[in-house]
N, C-alpha and C positions, 0 to 999 in steps of 0.2 A: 395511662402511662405510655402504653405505645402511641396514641394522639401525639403527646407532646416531644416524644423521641421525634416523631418525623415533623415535626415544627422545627424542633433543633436543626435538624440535616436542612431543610427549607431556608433558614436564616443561613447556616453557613455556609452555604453553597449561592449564596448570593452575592453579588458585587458590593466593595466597601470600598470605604474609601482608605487611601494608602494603602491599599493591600501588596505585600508582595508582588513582583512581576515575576512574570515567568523568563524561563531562560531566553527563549527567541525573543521578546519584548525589552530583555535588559541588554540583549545583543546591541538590536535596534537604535536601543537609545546610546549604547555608546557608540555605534557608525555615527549616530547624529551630531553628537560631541565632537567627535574627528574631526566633521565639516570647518570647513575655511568658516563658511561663512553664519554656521551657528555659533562659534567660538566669540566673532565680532559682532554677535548680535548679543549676546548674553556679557559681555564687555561694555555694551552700549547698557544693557538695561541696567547692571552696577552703577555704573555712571551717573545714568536721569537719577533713580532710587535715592542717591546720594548727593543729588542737585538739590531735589526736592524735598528730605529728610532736612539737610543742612539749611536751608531756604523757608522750612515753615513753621509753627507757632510749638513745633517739639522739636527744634534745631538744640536746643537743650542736651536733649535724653542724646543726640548724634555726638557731641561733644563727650560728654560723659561716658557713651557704649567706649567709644576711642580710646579713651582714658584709663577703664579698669583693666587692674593689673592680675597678670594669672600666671601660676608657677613658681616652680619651688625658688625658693632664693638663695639656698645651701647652694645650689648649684649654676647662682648667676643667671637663672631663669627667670625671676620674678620680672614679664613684660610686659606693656601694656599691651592691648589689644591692638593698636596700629602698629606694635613693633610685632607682635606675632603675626601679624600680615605680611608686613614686608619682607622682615627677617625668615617669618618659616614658612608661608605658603609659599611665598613666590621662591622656594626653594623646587619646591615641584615644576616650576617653570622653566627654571634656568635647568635642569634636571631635562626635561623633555630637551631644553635647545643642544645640551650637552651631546644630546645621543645625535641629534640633528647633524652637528658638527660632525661628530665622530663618522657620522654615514657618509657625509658630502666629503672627507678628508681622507678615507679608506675608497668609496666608492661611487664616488659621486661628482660635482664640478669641478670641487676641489681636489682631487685625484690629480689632473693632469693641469702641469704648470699654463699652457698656453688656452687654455677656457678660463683658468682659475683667476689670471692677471687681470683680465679685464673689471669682473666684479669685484676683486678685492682693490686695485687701484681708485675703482669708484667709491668703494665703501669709505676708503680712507682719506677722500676727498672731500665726500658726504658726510663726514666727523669735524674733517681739520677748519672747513667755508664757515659752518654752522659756530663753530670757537672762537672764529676770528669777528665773524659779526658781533658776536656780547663780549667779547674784549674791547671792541671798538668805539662798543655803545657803552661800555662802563669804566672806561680808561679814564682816570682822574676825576670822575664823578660817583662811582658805583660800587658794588662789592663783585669782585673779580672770583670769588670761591666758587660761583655757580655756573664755570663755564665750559662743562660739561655736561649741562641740562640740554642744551638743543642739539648734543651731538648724536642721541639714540633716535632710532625706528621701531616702532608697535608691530613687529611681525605678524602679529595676527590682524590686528585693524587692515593693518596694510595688504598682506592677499586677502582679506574677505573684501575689500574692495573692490582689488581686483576679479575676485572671484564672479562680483554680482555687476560691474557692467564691463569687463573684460572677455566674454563668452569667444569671440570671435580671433581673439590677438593671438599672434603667433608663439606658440610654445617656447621658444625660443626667450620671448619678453618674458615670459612668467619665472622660467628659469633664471634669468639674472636679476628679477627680484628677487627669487627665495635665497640666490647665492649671497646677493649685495644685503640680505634682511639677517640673512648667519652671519656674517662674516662683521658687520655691525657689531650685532649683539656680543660676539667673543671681542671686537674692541671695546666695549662698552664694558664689559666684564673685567678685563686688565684695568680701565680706564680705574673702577671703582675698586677695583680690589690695590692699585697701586695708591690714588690718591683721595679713596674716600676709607678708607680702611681706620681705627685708632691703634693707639703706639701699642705694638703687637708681640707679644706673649710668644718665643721663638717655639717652647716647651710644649705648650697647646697644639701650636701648629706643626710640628712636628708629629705629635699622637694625631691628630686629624690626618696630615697625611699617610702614616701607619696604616689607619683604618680604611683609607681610597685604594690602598697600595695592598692590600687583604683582600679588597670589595672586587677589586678588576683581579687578582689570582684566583679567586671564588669562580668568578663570572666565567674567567677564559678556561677552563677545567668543566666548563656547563652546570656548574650549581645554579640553581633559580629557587631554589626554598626560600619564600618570602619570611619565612620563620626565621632566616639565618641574616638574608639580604636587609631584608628592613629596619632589622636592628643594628646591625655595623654603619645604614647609611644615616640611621639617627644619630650615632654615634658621632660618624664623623661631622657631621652636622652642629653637634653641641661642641665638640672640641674646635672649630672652627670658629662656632662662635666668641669662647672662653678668649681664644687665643688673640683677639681682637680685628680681625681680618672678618670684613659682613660674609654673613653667616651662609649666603647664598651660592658663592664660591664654591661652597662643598658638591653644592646641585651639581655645577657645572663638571667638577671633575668626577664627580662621579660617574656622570653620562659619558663622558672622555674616555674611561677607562673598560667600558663594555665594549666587549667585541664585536666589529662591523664585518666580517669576511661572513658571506653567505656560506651556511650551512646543507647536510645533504638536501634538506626539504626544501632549498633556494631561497630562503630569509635568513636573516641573520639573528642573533638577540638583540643587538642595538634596535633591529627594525623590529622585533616582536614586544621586548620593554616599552620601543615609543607607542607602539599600538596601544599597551596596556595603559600605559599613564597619559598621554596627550587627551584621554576626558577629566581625567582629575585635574590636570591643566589647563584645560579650557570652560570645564564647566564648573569649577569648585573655587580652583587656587584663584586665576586672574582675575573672575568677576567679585570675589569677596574682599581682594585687593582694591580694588579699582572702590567697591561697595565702602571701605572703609577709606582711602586712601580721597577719592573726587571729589567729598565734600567742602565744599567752599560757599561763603557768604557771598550771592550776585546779587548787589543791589548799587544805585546810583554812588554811593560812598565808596565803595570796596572795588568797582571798575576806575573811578576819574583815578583815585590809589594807585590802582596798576597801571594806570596808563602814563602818570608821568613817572613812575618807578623805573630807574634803567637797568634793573635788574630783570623784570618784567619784560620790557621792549626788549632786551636782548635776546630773551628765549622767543620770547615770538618772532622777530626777523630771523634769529638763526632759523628755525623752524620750517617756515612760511616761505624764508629767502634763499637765506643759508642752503640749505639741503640741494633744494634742486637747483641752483647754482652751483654746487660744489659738482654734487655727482655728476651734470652735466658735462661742466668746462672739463675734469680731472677725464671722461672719457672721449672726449673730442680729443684733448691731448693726445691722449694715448693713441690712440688711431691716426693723428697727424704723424706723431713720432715715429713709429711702428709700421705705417704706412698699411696697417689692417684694417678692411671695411668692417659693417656691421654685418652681422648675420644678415643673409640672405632675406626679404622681404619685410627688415625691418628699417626706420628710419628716427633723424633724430629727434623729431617729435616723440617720437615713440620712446625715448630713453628721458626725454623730458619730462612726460607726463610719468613714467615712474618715479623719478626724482618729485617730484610734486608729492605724489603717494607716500613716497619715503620720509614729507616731513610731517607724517603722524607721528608723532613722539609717544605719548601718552606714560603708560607700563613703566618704561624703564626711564622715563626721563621725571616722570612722578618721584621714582625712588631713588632716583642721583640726586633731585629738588630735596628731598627726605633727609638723604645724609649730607647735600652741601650748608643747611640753613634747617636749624633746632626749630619746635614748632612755635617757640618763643618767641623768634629771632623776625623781627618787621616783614622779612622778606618772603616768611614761608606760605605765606596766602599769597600773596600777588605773585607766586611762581606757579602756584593750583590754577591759578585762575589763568597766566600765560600760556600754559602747555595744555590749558581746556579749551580755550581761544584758538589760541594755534592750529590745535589738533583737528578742529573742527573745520579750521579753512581750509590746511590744507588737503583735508579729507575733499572735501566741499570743490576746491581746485581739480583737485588727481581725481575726481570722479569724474565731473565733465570732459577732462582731457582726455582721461581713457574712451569716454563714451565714443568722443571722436572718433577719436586711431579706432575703436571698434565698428564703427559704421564706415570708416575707409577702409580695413580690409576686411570687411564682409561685401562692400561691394566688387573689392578686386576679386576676390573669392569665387563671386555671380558670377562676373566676365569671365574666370577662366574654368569654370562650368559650365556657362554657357558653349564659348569656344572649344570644349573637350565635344560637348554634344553636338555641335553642329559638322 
């Protein structure tokens, strides 16, 4: 008897698998989550997972996981599984950019009008370039409904780019990515909630707002009971849905509505929320997104398809072309106009090779593709397949150029360490 009591303690005191982590190891792994550049690495692996799923001899079972439908249908929940991707995970998403916003607008670039001009004049150049090229390409030959696909940036792809050959670039560059990658996303957000929305239910939206408008009285009074918080922002969540305005909206202002002013301990709740959720964002919501949403048929048929499709061509130039043409030119303007230079030891390559980075679309240009073109509708593969294309150039592009600007001022960097020490 006692022999086998201490077998028992033996066995369970030994390593299993899936075992609970401990608290310092569950820390761990969500610092890891936070990272820039595990965020876009766990993005990427969504992505192949669903090249290759969609691509091989069970492309079948992909189609169908997609397909089944879950939720109650009393309450206009019965979705499929790529609408509960798009519609609820990536509500966590727009939820983490929300509070983003809300930091950068309280206390952050966005704060003071004369920093904030610059990346929002770019942002909105880097939207408008990118429209005008698939209007251009689809002008009496095309469907003009998707011409808002090349106007977003993959905030995340895009600083984990940066993050992994930009080690040396001047703080300064990273900052008016992050400012021009927010300031996107909240036009991207109007973009879709204005005219990707259906005919909207004023009564819903109204009780959704009730509940945003509850959520941030909670918040600024310092309630943080997940018990209480979680379910009003479900709440507003499904009334938003009901109300017919995409359901992700609710993220957004809900993040809007937490409080950004540092508190005694010198963080704020906007900043300790995004701490808390930016892994369920990075590691949960956008790669099961991306895991349901990338799947596309690449083979010789489904490319020649998209390639004379000017629905296709137009998200790819907006993209690839578009983007860093836009943000370019719209800040060269501005600094001609203005007669403002560029921050001190930056150059215009250097805002070039951002704009390049910025036409990763992916995320959000997936789920504009989503709602401009049914999965039915001729166009909505060769738009997967444009903004996977795309997305991969211009990644492919904005790395090399950053590498550049990175090896030029790492060498300026030597020189004027050198000359400190001599």
């Amino acid at each position: 008897m006692a022999r086998n009591t201490r077998i028992r303690r033996l066995v369970n005191a030994g390593p299993r698998l899936f075992a609970r982590l401990s608290a310092r190891e569950e820390r761990s792994l969500a610092d890891a989550l936070r990272a820039e550049t595990t965020g876009g690495a766990l993005l990427l692996v969504g992505t192949v997972i669903a090249l290759i799923w969609a691509n091989s001899t069970w492309s079948g079972t992909y189609e169908h996981l997609r397909e089944i439908v879950i939720g109650p249908s009393a309450l206009h929940l019965d979705l499929s599984i790529e609408h509960w991707a798009s519609d609820g995970l990536l509500t966590f998403f727009f939820f983490v950019v929300g509070l983003e916003l809300k930091r950068e607008i309280v206390a952050g670039e966005l704060r003071k009008p004369a920093t904030a001009a610059l990346p929002i004049v770019a942002a909105i150049g880097g939207m408008a370039v990118p429209a005008l090229f698939y209007v251009a390409v689809n002008a009496g030959r095309g469907d003009l409904g998707g011409w808002a696909i090349p106007t977003a940036t993959d905030i995340a792809f895009a600083v984990a780019v940066l993050a992994v050959v930009g080690r040396s670039l001047p703080s300064s560059l990273r900052a008016f990515l992050l400012t021009l990658a927010v300031v996107d996303d909240l036009l991207a957000i109007i973009v879709i909630a204005v005219f990707y929305s259906d005919s909207i239910e004023l009564g819903w939206l109204a009780l959704s707002v009730v509940a945003v408008v509850v959520f941030g009285l909670l918040t600024r009074r310092g309630v943080t009971s997940a018990w209480l918080l979680i379910p009003l922002g479900v709440t507003a969540w499904a009334l938003m849905h009901a109300s017919g305005v995409h359901a992700t909206i609710a993220g957004v202002l809900l993040g809007l509505v937490v409080p950004a002013t540092a508190t005694a301990d010198g963080h704020s709740l906007a900043e300790r929320f995004e701490h808390r959720w930016r892994p369920v964002s990075a590691g949960v919501a956008v790669p099961i997104f991306a895991l349901v949403a990338a799947g596309v048929s690449v083979d010789a048929d489904s490319l020649s398809a998209a390639l004379r499709d000017p629905v296709a061509q137009g998200v790819a130039l907006g993209l690839v072309l578009g983007k860093p043409i836009g943000i370019l030119g719209t800040t060269w303007l501005v600094s001609r106009v203005t007669r403002t230079p560029l921050a001190e030891g930056l150059g215009w390559r250097d805002v070039a090779a951002v704009g390049s980075v910025a036409g990763i679309g992916f995320t959000v240009s997936l789920l504009i593709g989503a709602l401009a073109f049914d999965e039915g509708s001729e166009f909505a593969e060769h738009v997967r397949v444009a903004v996977l294309a795309a997305s991969v150039t211009a990644a492919i592009i904005g790395a090399l150029l950053l590498a550049r600007r990175d090896r030029h001022h790492r060498r300026k960097q030597f020189a004027r360490d050198q000359l400190t020490a001599g």
